[in-house]
C-alpha positions as CSV (number, residue, x, y, z in Angstrom):
1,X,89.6,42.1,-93.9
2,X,92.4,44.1,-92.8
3,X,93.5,44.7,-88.8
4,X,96.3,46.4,-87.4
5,X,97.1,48.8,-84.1
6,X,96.9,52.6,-84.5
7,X,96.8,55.1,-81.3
8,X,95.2,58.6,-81.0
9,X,96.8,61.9,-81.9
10,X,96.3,64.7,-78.9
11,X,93.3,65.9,-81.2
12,X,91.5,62.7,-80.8
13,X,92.4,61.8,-84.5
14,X,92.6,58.2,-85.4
15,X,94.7,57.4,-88.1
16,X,93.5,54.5,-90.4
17,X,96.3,52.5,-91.6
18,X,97.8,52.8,-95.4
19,X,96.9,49.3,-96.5
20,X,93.2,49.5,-95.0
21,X,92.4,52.9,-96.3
22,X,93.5,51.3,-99.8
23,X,91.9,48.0,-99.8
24,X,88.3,50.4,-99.0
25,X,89.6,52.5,-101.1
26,X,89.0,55.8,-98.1
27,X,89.1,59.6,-99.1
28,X,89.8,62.2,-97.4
29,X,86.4,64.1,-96.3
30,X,84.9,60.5,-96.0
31,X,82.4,60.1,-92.9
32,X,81.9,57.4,-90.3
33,X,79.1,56.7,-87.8
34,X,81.1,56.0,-84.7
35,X,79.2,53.7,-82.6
36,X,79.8,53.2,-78.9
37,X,79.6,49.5,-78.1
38,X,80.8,49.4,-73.9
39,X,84.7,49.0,-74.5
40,X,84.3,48.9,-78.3
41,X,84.4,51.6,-80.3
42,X,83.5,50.6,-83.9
43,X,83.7,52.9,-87.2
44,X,81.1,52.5,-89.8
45,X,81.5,54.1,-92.9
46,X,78.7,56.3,-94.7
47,X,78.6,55.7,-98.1
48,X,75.2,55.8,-98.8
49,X,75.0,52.2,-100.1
50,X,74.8,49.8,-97.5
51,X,73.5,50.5,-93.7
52,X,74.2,48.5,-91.1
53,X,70.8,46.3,-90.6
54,X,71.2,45.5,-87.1
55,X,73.7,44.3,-84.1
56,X,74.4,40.6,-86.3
57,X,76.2,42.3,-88.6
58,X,78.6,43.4,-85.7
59,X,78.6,39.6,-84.7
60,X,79.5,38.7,-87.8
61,X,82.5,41.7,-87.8
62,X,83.8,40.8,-84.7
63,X,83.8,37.4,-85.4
64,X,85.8,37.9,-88.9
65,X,88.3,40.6,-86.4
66,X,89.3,37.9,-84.7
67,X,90.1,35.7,-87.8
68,X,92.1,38.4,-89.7
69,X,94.2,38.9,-86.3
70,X,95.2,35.2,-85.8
71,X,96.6,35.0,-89.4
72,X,98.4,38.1,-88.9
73,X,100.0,37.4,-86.0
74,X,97.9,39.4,-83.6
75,X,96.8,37.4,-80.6
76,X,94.4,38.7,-77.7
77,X,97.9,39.0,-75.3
78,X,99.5,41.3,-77.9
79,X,95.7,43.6,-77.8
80,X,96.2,43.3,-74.1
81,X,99.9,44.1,-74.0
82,X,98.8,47.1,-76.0
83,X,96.2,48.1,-73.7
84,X,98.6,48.2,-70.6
85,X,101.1,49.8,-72.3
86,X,98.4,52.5,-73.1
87,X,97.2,52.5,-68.8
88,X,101.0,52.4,-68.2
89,X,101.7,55.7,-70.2
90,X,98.5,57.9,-68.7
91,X,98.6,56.6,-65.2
């Protein structure tokens, strides 16, 4: 499971890193459910073969997030230096 930091263009476009859009292998044209989880915003791809069944499968995401960020180096302080940064900016 990939994870990495992107940002927002001034068009509200989210770019998908290189490596993750390979591993899954993305097209463009593909579509996402975008789910609104509080301060979570969570992308779920429509491909027509597997729906998400219910909120443990987010559980279960969330749960392998964290994993994939610890052996890559990304702690929760980095994700919260990020997040300031971001306040810091558009204050």
């Amino acid at each position: 499971m990939g994870i990495d930091i992107t940002r927002m263009t001034s068009k509200g476009q989210v770019v998908i890193p290189r490596d993750i859009r390979r591993d899954k292998r993305l097209r463009k044209g593909e579509k996402f459910v975008v789910y609104d989880m509080g301060e979570n915003i969570i992308l779920k791809r429509v491909d027509g073969l597997r729906k998400a069944k219910d909120i443990r499968e987010f559980d279960s995401i969330f749960s392998s997030l964290w994993k994939a960020a610890k052996a890559k180096g990304i702690t929760k302080a980095d994700i919260a230096s990020e997040i300031r940064a971001y306040r810091e900016e558009h204050a």
